[in-house]
ROROZA-464498 format. One record per atom (N, C-alpha, C): residue in one letter; atom name; z, y, x. Coordinates in pm, whole numbers, plus 50000, padded with zeros to 5 digits. Each point is the difference from the previous one (the first is absolute). Example, Ala and Ser with C-alpha at 12.3 -4.5 7.8 and 13.67 -1.06 7.14 Angstrom:
<nodes>
NODE   residuo   atomo      zz      yy      xx
NODE         a       N   50780   49431   51319
NODE         a      CA   50000   50119   49911
NODE         a       C   50000   50120   50090
NODE         s       N   49928   50105   49965
NODE         s      CA   50006   50119   50082
NODE         s       C   50073   50109   49923
</nodes>
This chain:
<nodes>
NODE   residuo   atomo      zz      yy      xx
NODE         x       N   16988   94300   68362
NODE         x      CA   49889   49920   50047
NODE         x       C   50031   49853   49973
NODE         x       N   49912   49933   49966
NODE         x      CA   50033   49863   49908
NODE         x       C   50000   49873   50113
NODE         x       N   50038   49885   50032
NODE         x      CA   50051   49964   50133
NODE         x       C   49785   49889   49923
NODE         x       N   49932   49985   50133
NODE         x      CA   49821   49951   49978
NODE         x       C   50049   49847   49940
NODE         x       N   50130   49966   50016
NODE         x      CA   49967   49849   49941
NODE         x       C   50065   49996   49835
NODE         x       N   50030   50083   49966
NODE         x      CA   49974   50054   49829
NODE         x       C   49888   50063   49985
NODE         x       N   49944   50014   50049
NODE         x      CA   49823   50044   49967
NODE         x       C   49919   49853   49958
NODE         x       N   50043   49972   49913
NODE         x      CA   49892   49874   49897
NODE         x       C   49916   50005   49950
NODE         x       N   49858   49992   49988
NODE         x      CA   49894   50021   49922
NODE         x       C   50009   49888   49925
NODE         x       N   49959   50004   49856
NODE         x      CA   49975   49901   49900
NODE         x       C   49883   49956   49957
NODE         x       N   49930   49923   49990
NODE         x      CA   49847   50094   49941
NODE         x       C   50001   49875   49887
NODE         x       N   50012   50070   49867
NODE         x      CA   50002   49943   49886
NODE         x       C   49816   49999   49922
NODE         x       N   49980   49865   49948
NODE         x      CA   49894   49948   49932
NODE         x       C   50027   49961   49867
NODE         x       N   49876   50060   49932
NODE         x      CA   50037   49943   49869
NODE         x       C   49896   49901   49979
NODE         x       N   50063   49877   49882
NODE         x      CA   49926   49876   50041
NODE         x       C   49952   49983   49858
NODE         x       N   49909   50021   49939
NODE         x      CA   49989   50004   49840
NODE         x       C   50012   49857   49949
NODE         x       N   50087   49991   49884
NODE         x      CA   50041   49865   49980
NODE         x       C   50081   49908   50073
NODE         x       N   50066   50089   50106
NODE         x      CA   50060   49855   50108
NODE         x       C   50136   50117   50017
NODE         x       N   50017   50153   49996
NODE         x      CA   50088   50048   50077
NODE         x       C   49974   50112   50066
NODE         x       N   50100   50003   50141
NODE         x      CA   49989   50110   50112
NODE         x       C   50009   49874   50092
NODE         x       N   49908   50072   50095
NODE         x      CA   50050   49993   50165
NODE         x       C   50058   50050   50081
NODE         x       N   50120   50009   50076
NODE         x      CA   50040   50091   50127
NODE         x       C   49998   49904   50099
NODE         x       N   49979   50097   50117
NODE         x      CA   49981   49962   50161
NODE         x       C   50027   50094   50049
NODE         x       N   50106   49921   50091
NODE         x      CA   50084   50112   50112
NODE         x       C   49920   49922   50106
NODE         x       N   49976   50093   50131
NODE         x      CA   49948   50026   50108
NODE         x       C   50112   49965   50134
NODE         x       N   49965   49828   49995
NODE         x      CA   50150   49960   50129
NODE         x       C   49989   50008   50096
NODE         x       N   49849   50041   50064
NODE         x      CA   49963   50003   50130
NODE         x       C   49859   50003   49965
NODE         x       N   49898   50082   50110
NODE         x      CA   49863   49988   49987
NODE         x       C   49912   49912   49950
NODE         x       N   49980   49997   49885
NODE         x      CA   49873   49909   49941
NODE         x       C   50116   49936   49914
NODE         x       N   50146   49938   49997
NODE         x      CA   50072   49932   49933
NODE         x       C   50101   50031   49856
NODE         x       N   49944   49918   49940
NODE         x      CA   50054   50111   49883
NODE         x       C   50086   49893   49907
NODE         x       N   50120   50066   49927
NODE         x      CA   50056   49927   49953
NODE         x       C   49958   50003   49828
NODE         x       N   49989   49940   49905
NODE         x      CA   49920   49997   49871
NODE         x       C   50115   49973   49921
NODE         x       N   50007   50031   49876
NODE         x      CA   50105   49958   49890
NODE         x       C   49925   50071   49891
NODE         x       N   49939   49880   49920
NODE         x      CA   49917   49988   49811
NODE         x       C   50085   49980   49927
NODE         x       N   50039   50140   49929
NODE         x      CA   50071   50014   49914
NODE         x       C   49901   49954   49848
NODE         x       N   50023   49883   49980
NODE         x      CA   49911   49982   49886
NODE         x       C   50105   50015   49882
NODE         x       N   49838   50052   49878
NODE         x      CA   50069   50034   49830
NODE         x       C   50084   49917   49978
NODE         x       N   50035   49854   50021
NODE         x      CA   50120   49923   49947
NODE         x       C   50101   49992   50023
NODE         x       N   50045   50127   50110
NODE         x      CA   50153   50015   50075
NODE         x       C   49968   49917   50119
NODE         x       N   49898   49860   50012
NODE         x      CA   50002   49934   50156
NODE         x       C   49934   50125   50110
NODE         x       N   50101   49932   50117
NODE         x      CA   49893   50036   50119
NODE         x       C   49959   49889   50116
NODE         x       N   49934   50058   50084
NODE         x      CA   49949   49934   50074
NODE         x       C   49980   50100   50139
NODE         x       N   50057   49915   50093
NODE         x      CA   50016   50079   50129
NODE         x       C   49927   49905   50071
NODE         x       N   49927   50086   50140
NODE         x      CA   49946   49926   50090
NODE         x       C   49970   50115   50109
NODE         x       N   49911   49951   50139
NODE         x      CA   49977   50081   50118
NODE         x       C   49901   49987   50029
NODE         x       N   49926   50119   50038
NODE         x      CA   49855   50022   49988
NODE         x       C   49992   49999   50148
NODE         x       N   49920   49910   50104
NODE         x      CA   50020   50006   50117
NODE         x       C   49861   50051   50084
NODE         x       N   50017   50086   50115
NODE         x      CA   49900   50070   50046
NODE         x       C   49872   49899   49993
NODE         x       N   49878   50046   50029
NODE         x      CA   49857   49905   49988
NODE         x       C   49981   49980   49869
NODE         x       N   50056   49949   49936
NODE         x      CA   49981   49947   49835
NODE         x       C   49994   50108   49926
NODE         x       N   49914   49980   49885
NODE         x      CA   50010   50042   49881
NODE         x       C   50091   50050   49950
NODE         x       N   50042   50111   49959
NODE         x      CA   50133   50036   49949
NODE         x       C   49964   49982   49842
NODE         x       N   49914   49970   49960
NODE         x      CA   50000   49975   49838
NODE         x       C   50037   49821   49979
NODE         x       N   50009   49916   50119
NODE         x      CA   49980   49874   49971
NODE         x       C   50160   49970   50105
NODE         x       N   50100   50036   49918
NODE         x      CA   50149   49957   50028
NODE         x       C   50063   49878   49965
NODE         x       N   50047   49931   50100
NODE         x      CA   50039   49858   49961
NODE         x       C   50134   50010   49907
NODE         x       N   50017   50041   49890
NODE         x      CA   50174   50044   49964
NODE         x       C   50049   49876   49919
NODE         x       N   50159   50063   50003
NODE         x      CA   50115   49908   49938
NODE         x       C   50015   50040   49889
NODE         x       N   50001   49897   49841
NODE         x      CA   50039   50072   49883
NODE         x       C   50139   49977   49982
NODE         x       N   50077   50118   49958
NODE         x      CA   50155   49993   49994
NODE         x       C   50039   49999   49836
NODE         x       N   50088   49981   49956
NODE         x      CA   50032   50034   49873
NODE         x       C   50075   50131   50006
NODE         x       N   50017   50057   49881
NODE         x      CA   50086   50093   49977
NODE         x       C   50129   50016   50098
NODE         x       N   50064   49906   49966
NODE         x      CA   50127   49963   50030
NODE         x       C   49978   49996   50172
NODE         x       N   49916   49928   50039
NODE         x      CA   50020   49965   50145
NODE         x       C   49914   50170   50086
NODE         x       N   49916   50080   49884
NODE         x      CA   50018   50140   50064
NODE         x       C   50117   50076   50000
NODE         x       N   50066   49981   49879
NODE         x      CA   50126   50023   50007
NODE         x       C   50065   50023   50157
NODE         x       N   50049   49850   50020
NODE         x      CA   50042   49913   50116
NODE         x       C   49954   50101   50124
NODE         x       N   49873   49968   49994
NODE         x      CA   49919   50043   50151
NODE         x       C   50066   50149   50032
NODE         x       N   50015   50065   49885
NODE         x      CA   50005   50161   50017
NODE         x       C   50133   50005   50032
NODE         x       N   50090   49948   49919
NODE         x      CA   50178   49990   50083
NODE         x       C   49984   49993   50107
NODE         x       N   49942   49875   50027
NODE         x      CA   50023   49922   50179
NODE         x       C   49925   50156   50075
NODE         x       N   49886   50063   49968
NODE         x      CA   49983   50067   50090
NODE         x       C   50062   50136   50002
NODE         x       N   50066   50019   49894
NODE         x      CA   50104   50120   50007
NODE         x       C   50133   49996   50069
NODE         x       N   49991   49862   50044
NODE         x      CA   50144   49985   50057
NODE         x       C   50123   49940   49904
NODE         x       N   49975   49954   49903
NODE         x      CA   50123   49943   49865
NODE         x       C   50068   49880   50139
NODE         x       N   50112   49976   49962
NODE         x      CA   50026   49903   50038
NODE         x       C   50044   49921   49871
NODE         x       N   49998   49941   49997
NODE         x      CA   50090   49928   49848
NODE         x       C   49946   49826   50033
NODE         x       N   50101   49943   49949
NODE         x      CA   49964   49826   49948
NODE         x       C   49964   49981   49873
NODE         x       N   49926   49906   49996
NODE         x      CA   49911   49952   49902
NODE         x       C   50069   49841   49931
NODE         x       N   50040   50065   49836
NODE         x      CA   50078   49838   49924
NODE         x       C   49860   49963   49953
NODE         x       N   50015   49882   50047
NODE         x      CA   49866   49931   49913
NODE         x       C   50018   49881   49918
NODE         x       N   50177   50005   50021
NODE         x      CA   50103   49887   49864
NODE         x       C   50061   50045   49910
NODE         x       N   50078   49958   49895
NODE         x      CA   50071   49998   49946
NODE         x       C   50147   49980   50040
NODE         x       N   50026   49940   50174
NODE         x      CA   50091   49974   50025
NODE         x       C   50120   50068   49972
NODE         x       N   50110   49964   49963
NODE         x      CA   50119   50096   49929
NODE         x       C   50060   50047   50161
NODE         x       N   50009   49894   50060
NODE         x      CA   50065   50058   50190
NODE         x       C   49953   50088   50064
NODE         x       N   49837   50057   49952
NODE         x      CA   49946   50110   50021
NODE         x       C   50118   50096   50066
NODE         x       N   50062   50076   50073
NODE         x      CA   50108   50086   49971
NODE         x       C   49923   50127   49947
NODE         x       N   50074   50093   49902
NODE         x      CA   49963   50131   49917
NODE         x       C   49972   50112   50099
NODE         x       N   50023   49969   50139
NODE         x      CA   49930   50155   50033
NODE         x       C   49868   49972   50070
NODE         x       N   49969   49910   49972
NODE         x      CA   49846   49947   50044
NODE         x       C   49851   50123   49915
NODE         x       N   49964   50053   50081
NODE         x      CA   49947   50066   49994
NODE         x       C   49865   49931   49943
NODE         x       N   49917   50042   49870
NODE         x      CA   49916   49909   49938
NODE         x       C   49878   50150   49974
NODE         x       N   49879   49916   50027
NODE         x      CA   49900   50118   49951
NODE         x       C   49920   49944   49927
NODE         x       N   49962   50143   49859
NODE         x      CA   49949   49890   49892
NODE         x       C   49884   50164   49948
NODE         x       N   49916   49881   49909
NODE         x      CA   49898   50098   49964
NODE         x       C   50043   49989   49839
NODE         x       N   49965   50150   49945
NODE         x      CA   50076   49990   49869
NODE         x       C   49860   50024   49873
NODE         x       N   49988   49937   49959
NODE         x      CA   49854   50044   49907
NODE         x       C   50082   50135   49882
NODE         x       N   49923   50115   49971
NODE         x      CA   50080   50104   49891
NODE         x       C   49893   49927   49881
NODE         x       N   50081   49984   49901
NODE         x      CA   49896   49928   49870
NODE         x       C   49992   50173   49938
NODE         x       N   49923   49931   49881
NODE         x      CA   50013   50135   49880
NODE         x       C   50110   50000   49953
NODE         x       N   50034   50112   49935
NODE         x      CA   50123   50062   49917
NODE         x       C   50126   49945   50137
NODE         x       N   49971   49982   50105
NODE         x      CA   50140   49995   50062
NODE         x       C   50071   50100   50031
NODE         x       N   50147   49968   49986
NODE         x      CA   50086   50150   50074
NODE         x       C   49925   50080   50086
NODE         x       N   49951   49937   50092
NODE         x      CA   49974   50105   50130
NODE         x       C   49862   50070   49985
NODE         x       N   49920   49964   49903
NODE         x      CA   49907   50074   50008
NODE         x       C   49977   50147   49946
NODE         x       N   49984   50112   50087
NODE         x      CA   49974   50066   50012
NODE         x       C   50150   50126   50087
NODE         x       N   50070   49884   50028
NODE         x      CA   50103   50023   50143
NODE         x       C   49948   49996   50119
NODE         x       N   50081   50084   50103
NODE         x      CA   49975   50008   50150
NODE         x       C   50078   49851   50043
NODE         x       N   49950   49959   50043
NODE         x      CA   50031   49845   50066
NODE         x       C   50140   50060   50082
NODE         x       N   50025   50074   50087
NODE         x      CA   50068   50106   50103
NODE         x       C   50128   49996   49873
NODE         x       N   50009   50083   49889
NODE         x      CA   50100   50023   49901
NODE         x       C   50048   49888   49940
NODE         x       N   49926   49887   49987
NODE         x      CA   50045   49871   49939
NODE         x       C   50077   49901   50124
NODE         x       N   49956   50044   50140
NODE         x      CA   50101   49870   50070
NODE         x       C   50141   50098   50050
NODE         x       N   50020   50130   49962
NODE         x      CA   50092   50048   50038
NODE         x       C   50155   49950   49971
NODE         x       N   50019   49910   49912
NODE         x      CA   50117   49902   49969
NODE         x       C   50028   49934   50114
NODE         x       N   49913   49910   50012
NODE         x      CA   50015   49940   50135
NODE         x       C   49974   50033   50172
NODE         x       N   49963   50085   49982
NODE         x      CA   49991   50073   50182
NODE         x       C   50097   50019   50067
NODE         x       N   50026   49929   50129
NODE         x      CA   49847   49969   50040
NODE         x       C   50029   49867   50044
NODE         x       N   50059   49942   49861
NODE         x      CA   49975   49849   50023
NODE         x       C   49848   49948   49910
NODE         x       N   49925   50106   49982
NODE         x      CA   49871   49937   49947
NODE         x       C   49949   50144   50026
NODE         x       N   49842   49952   50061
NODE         x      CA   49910   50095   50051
NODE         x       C   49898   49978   49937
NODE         x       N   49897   50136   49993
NODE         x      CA   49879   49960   49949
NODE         x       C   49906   49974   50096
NODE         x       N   49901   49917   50008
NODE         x      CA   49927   49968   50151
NODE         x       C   49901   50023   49940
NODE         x       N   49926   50036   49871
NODE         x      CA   49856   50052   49997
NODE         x       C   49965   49970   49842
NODE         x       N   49931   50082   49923
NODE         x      CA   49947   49954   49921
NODE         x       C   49810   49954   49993
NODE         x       N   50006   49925   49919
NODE         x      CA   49828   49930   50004
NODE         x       C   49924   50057   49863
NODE         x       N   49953   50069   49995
NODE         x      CA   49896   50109   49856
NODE         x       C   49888   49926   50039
NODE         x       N   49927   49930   49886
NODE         x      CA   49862   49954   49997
NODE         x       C   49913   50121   50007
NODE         x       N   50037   50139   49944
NODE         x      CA   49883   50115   50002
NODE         x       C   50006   50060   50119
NODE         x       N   50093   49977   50124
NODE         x      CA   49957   50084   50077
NODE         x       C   49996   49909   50125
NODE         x       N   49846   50031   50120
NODE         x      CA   50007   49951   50091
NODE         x       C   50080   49952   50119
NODE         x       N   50111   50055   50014
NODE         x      CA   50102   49901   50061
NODE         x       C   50038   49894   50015
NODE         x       N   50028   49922   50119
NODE         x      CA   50072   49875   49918
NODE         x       C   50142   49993   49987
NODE         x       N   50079   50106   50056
NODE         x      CA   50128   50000   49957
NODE         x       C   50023   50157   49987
NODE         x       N   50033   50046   49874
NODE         x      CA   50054   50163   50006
NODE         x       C   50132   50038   50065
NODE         x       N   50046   50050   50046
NODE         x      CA   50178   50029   50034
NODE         x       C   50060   50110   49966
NODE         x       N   49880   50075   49881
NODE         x      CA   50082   50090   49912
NODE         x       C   50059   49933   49855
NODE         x       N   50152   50030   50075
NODE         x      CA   50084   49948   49873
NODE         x       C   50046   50147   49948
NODE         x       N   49943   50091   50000
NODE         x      CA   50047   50081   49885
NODE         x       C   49869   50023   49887
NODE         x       N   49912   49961   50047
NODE         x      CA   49889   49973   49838
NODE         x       C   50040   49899   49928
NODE         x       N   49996   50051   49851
NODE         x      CA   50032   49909   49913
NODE         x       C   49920   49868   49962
NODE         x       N   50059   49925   49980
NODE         x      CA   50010   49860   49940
NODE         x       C   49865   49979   49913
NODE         x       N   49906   49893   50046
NODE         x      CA   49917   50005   49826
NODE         x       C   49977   49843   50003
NODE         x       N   49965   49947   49906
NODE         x      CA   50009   49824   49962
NODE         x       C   49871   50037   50035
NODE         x       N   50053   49852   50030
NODE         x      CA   49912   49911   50185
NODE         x       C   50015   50064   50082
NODE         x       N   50082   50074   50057
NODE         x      CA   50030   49996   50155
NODE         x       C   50103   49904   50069
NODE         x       N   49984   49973   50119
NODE         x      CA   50076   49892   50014
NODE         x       C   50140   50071   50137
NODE         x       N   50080   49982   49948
NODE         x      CA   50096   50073   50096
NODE         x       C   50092   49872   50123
NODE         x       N   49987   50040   50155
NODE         x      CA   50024   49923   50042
NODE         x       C   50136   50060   50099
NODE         x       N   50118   49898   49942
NODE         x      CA   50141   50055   50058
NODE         x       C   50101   49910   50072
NODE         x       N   50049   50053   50063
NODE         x      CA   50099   49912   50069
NODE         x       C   50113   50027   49983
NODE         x       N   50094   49852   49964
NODE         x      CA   50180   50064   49920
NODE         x       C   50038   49874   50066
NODE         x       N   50166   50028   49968
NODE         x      CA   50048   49876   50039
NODE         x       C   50008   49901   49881
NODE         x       N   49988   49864   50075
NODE         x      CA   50001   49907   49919
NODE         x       C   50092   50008   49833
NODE         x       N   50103   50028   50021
NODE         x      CA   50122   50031   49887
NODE         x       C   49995   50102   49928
NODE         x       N   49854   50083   50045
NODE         x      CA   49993   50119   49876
NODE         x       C   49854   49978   49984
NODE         x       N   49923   49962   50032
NODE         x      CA   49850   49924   49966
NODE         x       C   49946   50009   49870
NODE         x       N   50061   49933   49861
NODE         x      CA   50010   49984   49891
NODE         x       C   49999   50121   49967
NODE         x       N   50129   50117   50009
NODE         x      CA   50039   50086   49944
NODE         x       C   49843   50111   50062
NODE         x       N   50008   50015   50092
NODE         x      CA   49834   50083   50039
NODE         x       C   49943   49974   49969
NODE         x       N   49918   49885   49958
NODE         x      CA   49843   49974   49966
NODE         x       C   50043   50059   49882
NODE         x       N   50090   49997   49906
NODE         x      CA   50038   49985   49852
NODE         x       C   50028   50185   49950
NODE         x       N   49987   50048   50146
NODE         x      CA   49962   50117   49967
NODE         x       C   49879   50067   49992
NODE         x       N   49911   49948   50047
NODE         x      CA   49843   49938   49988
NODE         x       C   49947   49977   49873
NODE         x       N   50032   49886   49955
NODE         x      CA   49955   49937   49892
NODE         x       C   50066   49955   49900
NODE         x       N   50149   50047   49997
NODE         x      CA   50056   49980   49870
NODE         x       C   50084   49925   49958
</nodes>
């Protein structure tokens, strides 16, 4: 018997020309929104009881900062280099989004089989597929295809060497 607060309803919209919609249900009438639009952006916002649920005040995020959002709410802990500083120390935990180009190594690899060198000093925290409605996938055993954007966390001192298993 499944414990009622894993009982999530989703209720997905398709938005012609703009995307998907999902809205989770946070409380009566309140709904939480995330527009997965065709360009990889999204846009999150809260649909609040009385109002319009088609007329949502939302936040546009970039890739990267859905990225972000989806760590933070999975629980990642990690620090964020936003220098070049060399004093950085190497076990600084860095999270980065990796673009897969064409003809790269990894395409048509399980993301899962490619960070196995480094585990589990580098994790996979989600991949980003423009074709499918999600905004973050967390199956790392489907393979690899250019333009997906893979988002991982390593330590600072092996950083280089992971993405570069990525892209080459």
């Amino acid at each position: 018997m499944s414990s009622p607060s894993m009982d999530i309803n989703v209720r997905e919209q398709a938005l012609p020309g703009v995307g998907q919609r999902f809205e989770i249900e946070l409380s009566p009438g309140r709904q939480f929104v995330v527009v997965a639009h065709l360009d990889g952006q999204r846009s999150i916002g809260i649909s609040e009881p009385g109002h319009d649920p088609d007329e949502v005040d939302t936040t546009e995020l970039t890739v990267e900062q859905s990225v972000m959002v989806g760590a933070l709410l999975l629980g990642a802990r990690f620090a964020i280099d936003v220098s070049e500083d060399p004093k950085v120390a190497g076990d600084t935990v860095i999270v980065d989004t990796v673009r897969v180009l064409e003809g790269a190594p990894s395409v048509g690899h399980r993301p899962s089989e490619l960070l196995v060198p480094w585990q589990p000093e580098a994790v996979l925290l989600g991949v980003i597929r423009d074709q499918t409605p999600e905004v973050v996938e967390y199956d790392g055993d489907r393979p690899l295809a250019a333009g997906d954007r893979v988002a991982i966390a390593a330590r600072k001192d092996q950083l280089d060497e992971v993405t570069a298993a990525f892209t080459g």
